[in-house]
C-alpha positions as CSV (number, residue, x, y, z in Angstrom):
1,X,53.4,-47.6,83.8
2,X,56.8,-48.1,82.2
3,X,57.9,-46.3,79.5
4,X,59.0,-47.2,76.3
5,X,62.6,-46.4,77.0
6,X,62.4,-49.3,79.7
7,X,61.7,-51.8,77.3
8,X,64.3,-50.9,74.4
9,X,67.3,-50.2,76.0
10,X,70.8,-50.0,74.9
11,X,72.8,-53.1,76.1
12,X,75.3,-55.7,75.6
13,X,74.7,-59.6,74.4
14,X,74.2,-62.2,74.4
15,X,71.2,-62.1,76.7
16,X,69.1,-59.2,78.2
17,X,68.0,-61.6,80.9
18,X,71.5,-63.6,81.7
19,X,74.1,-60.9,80.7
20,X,72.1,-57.2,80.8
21,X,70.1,-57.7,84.2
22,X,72.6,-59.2,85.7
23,X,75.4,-56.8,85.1
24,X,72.2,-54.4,86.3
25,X,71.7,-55.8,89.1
26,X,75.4,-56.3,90.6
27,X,76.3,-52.9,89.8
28,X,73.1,-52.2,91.8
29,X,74.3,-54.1,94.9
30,X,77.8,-52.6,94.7
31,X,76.6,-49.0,94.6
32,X,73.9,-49.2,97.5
33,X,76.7,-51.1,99.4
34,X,78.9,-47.9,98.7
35,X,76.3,-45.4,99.8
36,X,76.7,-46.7,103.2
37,X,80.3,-45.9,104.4
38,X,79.8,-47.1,107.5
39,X,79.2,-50.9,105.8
40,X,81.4,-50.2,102.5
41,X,84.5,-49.5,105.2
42,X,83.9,-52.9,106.4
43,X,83.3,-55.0,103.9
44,X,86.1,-58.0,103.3
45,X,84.3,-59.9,100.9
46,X,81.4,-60.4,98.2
47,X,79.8,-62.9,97.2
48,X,77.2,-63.7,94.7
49,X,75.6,-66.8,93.9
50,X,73.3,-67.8,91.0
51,X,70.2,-69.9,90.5
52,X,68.5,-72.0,88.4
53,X,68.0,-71.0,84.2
54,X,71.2,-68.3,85.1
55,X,73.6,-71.0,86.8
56,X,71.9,-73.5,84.3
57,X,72.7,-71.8,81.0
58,X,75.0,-69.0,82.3
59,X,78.2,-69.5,81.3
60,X,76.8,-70.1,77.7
61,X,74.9,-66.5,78.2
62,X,78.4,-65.1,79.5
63,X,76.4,-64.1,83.1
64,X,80.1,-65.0,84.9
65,X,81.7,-61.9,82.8
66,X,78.4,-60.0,83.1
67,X,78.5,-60.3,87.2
68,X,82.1,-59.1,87.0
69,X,81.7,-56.3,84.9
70,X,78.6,-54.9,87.4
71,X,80.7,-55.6,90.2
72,X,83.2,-53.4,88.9
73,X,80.5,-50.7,88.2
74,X,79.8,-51.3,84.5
75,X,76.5,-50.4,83.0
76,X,75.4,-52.4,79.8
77,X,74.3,-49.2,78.3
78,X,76.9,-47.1,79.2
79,X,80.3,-48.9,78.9
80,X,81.9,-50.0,75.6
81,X,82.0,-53.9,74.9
82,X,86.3,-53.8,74.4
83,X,85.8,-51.7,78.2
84,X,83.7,-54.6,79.7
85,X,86.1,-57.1,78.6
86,X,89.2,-55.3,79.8
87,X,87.9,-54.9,82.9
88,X,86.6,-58.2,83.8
89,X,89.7,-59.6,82.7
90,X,91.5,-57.7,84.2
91,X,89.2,-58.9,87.7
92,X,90.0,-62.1,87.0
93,X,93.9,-61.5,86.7
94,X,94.6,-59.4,89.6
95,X,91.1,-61.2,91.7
96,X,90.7,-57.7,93.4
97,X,87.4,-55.7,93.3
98,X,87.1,-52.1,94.1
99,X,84.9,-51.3,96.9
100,X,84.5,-47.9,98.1
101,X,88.3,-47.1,97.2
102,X,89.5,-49.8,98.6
103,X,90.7,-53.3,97.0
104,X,89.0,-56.5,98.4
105,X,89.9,-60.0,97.1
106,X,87.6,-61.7,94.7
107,X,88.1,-65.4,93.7
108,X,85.8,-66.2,91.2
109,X,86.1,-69.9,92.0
110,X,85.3,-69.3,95.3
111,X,82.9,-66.0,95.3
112,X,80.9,-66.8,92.2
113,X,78.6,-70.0,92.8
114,X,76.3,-71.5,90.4
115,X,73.6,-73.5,92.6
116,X,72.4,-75.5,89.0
117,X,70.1,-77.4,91.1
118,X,68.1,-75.1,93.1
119,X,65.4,-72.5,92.6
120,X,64.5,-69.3,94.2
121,X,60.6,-69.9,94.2
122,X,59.8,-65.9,93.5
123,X,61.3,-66.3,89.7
124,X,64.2,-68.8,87.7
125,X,66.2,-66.2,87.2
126,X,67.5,-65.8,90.8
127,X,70.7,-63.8,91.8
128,X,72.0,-63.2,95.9
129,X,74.6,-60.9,96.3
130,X,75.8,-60.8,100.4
131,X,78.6,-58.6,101.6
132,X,81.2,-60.1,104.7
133,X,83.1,-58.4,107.1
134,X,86.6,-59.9,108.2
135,X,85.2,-61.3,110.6
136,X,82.6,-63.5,108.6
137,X,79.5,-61.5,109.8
138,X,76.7,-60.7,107.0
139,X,77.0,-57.1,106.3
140,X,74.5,-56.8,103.5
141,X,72.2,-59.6,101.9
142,X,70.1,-59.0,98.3
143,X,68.2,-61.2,96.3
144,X,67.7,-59.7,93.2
145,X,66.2,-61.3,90.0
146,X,66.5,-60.6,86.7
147,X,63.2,-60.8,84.8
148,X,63.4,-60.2,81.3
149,X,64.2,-57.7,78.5
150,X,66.8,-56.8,81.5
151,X,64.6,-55.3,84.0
152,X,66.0,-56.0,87.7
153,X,63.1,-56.7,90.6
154,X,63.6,-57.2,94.7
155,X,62.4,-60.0,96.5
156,X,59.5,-57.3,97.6
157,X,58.7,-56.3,93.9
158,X,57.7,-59.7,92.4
159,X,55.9,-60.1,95.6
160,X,53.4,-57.3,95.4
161,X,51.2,-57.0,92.5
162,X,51.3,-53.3,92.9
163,X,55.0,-52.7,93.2
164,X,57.0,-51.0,90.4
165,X,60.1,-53.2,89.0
166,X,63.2,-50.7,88.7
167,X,61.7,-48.8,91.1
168,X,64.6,-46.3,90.7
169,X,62.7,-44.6,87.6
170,X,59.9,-42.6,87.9
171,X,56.8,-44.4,88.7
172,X,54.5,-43.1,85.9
173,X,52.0,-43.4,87.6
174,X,51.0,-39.7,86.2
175,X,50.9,-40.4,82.5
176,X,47.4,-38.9,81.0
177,X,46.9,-42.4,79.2
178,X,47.2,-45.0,81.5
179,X,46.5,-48.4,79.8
180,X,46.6,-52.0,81.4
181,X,45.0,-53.8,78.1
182,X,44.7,-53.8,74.9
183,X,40.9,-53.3,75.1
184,X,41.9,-50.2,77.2
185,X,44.5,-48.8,74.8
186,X,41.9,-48.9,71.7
187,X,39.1,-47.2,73.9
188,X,41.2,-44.4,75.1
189,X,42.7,-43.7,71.3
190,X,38.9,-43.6,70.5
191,X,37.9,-41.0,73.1
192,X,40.5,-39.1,72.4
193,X,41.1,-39.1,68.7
194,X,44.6,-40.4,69.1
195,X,46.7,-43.0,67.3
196,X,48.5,-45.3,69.4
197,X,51.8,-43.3,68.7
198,X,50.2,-39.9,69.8
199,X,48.7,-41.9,72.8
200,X,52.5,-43.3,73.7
201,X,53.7,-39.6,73.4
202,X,51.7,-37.9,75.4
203,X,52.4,-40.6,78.0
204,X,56.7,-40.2,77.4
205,X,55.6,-36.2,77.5
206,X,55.6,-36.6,81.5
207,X,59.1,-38.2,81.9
208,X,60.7,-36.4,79.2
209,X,60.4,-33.6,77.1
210,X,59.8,-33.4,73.1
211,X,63.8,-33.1,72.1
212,X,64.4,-35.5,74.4
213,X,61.7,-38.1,73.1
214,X,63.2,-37.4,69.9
215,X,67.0,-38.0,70.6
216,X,66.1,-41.3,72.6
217,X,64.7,-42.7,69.6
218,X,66.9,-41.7,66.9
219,X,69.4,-43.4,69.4
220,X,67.7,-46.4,69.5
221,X,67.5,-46.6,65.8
222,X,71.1,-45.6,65.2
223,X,72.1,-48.2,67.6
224,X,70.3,-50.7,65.5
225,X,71.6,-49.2,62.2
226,X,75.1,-49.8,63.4
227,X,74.4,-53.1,64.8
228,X,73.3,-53.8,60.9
229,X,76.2,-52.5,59.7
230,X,78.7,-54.5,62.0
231,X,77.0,-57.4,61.5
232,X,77.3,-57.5,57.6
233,X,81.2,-56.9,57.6
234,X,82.5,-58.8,60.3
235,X,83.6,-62.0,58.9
236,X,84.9,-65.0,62.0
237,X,83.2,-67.5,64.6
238,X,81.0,-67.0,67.2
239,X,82.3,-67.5,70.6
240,X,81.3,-70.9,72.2
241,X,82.3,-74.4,71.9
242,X,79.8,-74.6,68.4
243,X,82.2,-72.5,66.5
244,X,79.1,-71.6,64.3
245,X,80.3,-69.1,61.8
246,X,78.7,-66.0,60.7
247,X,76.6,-65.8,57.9
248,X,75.8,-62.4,57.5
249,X,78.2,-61.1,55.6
250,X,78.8,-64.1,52.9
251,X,74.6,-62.6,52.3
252,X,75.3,-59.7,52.6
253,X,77.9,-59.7,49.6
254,X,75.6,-61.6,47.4
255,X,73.3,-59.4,48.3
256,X,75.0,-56.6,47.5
257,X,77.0,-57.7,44.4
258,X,80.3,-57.3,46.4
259,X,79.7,-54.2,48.0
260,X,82.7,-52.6,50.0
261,X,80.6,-50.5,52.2
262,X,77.9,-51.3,55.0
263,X,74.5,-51.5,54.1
264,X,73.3,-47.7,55.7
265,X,75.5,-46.7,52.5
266,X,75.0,-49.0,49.7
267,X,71.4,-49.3,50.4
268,X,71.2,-45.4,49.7
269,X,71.4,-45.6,46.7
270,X,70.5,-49.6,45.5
271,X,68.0,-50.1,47.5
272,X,65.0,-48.6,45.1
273,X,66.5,-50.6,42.3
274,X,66.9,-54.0,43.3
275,X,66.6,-57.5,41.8
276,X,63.4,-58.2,39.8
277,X,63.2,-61.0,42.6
278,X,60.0,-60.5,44.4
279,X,60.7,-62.4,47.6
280,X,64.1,-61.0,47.8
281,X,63.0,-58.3,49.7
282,X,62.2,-61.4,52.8
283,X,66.0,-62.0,51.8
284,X,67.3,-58.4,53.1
285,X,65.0,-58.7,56.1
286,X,66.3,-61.9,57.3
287,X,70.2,-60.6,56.7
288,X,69.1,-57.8,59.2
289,X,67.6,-60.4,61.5
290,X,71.2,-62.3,61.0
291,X,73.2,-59.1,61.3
292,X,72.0,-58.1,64.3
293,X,71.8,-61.5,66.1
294,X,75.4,-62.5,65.1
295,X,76.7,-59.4,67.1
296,X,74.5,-60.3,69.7
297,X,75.9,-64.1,69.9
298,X,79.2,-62.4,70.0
299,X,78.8,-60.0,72.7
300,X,78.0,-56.7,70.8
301,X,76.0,-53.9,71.5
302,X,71.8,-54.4,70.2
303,X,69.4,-53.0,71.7
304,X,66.8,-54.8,74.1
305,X,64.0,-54.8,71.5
306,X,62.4,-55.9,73.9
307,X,65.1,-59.0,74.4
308,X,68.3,-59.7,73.5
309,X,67.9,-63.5,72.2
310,X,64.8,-61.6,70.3
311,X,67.3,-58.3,69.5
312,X,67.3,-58.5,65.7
313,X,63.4,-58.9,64.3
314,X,62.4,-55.3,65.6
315,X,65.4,-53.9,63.4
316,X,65.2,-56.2,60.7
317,X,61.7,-54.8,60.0
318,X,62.7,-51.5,60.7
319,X,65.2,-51.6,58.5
320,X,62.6,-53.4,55.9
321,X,60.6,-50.2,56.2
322,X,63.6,-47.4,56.4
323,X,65.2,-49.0,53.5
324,X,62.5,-50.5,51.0
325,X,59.3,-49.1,51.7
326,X,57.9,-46.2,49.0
327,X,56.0,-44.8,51.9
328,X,59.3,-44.6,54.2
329,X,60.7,-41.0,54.7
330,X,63.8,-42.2,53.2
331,X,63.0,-44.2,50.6
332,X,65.4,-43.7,47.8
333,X,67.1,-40.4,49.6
334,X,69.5,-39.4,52.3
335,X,66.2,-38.0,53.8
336,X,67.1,-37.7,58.0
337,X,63.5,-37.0,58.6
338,X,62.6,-40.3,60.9
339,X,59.0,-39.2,61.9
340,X,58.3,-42.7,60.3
341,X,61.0,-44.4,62.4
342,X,59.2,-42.7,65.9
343,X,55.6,-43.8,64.8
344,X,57.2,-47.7,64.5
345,X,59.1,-47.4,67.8
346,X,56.4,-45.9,69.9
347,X,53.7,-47.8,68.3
348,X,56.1,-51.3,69.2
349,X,56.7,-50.0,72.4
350,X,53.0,-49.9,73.3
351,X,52.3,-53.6,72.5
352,X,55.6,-54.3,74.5
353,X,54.5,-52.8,77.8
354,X,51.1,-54.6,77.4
355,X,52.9,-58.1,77.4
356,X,55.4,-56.6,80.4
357,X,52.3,-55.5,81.9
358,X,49.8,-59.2,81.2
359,X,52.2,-62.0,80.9
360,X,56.4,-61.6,81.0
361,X,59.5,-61.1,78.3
362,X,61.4,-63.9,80.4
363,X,62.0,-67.2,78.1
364,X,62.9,-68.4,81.9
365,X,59.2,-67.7,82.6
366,X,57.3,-68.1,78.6
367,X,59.8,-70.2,76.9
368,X,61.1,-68.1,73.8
369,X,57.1,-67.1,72.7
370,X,58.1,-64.3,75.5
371,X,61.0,-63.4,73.5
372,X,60.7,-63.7,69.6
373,X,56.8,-63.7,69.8
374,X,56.9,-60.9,71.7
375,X,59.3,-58.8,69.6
376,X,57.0,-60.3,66.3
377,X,53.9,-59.1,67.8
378,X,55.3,-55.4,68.4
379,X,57.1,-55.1,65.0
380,X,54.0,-56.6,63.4
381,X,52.3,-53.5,65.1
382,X,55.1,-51.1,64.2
383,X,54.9,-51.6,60.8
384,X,51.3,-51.9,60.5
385,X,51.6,-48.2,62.0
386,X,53.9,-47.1,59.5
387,X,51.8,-48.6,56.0
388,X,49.0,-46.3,57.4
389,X,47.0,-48.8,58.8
390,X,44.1,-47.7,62.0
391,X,43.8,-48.8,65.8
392,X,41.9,-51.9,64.8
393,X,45.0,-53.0,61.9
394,X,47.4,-52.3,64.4
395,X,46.1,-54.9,67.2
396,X,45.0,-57.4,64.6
397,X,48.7,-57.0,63.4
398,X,49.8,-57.5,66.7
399,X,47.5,-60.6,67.8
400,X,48.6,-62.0,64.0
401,X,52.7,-61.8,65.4
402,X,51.5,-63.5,68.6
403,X,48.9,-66.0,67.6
404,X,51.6,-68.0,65.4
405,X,54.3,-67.6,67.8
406,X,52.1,-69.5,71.0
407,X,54.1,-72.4,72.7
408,X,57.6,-71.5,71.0
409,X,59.7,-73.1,73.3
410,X,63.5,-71.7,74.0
411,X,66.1,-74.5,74.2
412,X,69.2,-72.8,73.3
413,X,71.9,-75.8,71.8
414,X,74.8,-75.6,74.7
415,X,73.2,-72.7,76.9
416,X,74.6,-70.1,73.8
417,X,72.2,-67.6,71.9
418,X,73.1,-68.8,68.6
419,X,71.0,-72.1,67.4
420,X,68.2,-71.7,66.9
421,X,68.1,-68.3,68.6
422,X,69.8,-66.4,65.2
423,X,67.4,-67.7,62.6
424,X,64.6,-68.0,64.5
425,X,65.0,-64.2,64.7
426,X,64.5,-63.8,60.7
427,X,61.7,-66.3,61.3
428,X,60.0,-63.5,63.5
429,X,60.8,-60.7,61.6
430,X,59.4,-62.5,58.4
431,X,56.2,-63.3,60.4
432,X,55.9,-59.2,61.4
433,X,56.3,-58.5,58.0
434,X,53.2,-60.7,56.4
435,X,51.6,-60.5,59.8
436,X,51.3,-56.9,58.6
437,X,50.3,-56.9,55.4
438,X,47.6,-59.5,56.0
439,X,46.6,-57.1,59.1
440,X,46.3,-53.6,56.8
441,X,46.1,-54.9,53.2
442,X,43.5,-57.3,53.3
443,X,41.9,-56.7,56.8
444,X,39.4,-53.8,58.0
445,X,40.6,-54.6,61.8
446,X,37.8,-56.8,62.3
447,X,39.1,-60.3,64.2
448,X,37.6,-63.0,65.7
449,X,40.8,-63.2,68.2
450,X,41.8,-60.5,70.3
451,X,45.0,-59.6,71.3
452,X,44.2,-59.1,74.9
453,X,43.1,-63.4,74.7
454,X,46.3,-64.3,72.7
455,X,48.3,-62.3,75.7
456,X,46.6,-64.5,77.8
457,X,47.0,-67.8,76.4
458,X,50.5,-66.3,75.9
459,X,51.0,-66.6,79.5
460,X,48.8,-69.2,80.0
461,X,51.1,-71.5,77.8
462,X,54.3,-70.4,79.6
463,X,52.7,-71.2,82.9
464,X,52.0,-74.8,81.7
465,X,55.3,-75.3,79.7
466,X,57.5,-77.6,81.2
467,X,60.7,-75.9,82.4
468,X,63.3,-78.4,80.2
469,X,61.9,-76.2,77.4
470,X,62.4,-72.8,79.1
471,X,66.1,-71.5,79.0
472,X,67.3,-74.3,81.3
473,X,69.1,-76.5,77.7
474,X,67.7,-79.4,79.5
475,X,64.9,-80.4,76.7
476,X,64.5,-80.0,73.0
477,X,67.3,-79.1,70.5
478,X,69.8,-78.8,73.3
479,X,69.6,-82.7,74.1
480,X,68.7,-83.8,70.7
481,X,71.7,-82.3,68.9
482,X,75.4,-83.1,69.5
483,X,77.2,-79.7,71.2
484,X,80.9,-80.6,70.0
């Protein structure tokens, strides 16, 4: 099983699948290539080419800059955005890579080729990396494929069923809960007496230890916080030829009546005594949505939750819940107790690794249902966690997120992750929210609909989708509206 940390990780946008996996994945190749001195000491050249929805809508998902950067060793979670930028530039400037100590040249013109027109047949999002001597013999060939929510597979791992993508962690194939369904996850809760959260838990318990389970989490959420925050006070236009400006923080200051600090401040102490307005509650959520994805579009760190193009609705809701809800730990205090904040996380994070597990996070592979229907159906269950609600709510919740999301298609205006990828993120995280309430408030967790069928159909649909509607910009809004 994977754990939770697998699905929400700490990246860089615009895209977990076109910018994230791929950075993953040639920083992969480079340091396996390394381990072997005996091929490193030889190698001349490196070249990586890129198939179908990456070469398609790549440059638009900044997968050039990303390749470069993981080339160069960077990690999404682990190097700065201003450091990824310097160094790719600075790739690109002085066209040398670093190989083992020594410098090799690296044409991007030459030694970065988008093959727009072909498709590796084990997934669209197809990546070969081969490393040359000076002599022109093969040295090392990969083909590596980036599958969604930036998880990395080998040729070998999409083609056994039983094979472990990122087979570099630890298998988990000892967790004391193993669940493959949905069905599976309720039973086990039952025979135990466990909530979905304490089920989760017990499963991190065997990769990690309490304080550690702890400190990845408040991470997460701190990283979502901030992305919040950043999104609200930086004022410009998104990168791309749309020049789509930010919204967020023109909101954010009617909103806030002009405030001059980020919301994790003023919120403190407004946020109990808002407007009389009783939908302007949806009106904070969506600025989160916004926030979140407008940093995304520009190249900011978000975390994988459990996509980037799908990056704001899990902390938009959060937020929703940290912020305005009486029943939060923090509600109308400085309060740092985040118990509530784990129970959402872990309780997300469950219904996340059932769609890993049953269908795919890849809109290459679902079409955006496996991105923002995804991330609706595990904040829908998050939440429904957090207002109290049982095992039943929390899958009726979860099939409510995912039932109204089937057959979203992802057709991303120029190849970009800005229309309608940044509103159809407060779209989602408005449909988690009611999804909820209809789930817990005014449901005893009795459905006609499972969410074990609704994962199904999920996959089902993305199966039968055409591809022009799957991350390629060759159908929907990306023909039908003018790019320029």
């Amino acid at each position: 099983m994977h754990s939770i940390f697998e699905l929400f990780k700490v990246g860089v946008g615009p895209s977990s699948s076109h910018t994230v996996g791929p950075m993953i994945a040639a920083q992969r190749f480079t340091s396996r290539l390394q381990a072997d001195p005996a091929v490193a000491s030889n190698v001349a050249r490196v070249q990586v080419k890129l198939y179908g929805s990456l070469a398609l809508t790549g440059v638009g998902h900044a997968t050039d800059t990303a390749i470069l950067a993981g080339l160069s060793g960077c990690l999404p979670d682990r190097t700065e955005p201003d450091l990824l930028r310097e160094t790719v530039e600075a790739l690109r400037k002085n066209q040398l890579l670093k190989i083992a100590g020594r410098e090799i040249p690296f044409v991007e013109t030459r030694d970065l080729i988008w093959l727009r027109n072909e498709v590796l047949p084990q997934h669209p999002n197809g990546m070969e990396f081969t490393a040359w001597s000076d002599r022109s013999e093969m040295l090392r060939c990969e083909k590596l494929f980036s599958v969604g929510g930036g998880f990395v597979a080998t040729e070998e791992e999409l083609s056994s069923p039983s094979s472990k993508v990122d087979a570099d962690e630890k298998s988990g194939d000892d967790v004391p809960h193993p669940f493959t369904t949905a069905a599976e996850l309720l039973e086990m809760a039952r025979q135990h007496g466990k909530s979905i959260e304490q089920i989760v838990h017990a499963n991190e318990l065997t990769r990690r230890s309490e304080e550690e389970i702890a400190r990845g989490l408040d991470r997460l959420w701190e990283v979502m916080r901030d992305c919040i925050d950043h999104g609200c006070i930086t004022q410009g236009i998104l990168p791309g030829a749309l020049r789509i400006a930010r919204r967020a923080p023109k909101i954010y200051q009617r909103l806030s009546k002009g405030a001059q600090v980020p919301p994790s401040q003023w919120l403190i102490d407004h946020a109990s005594r808002l407007s009389s307005d009783p939908l302007q509650h949806l009106d904070w959520i969506s600025l989160f949505a916004l926030a979140v994805n407008e940093q995304n579009a520009a190249g900011g760190r978000v975390v994988t939750a459990p996509t980037n193009g799908a990056a704001g609705i899990i902390p938009a809701v959060l937020a929703y819940y940290h912020y305005f809800m009486r029943g939060s730990e923090f509600f109308g205090t400085q309060n740092k107790n985040l118990n509530g904040m784990h129970r959402f996380l872990k309780t997300a994070g469950a219904i996340g690794l059932l769609y890993k597990l049953n269908a795919s996070l890849s809109a290459a592979e679902m079409g955006c249902q496996g991105e923002v229907g995804v991330a609706c159906s595990m904040a829908a269950a998050g939440l429904a966690a957090c207002m109290g609600g049982n095992i039943e709510q929390i899958e009726n919740a979860a099939e409510i997120g995912m039932e109204h999301n089937l057959g979203l298609t992802c057709d991303p205006i120029a190849g970009l992750v800005q229309v309608p990828c940044i509103e159809r993120n407060t779209m989602g995280a408005t449909k988690a929210v009611n999804a909820a309430r209809l789930a817990v408030l005014y449901g005893d967790g009795k459905h006609f609909v499972s969410l074990d069928r609704v994962i199904e159909t999920m996959r089902q649909t993305g199966v039968d989708m055409q591809a022009k509607y799957k991350e390629t910009s060759l159908g929907g809004l990306a023909v039908n509206v003018v790019d320029c």
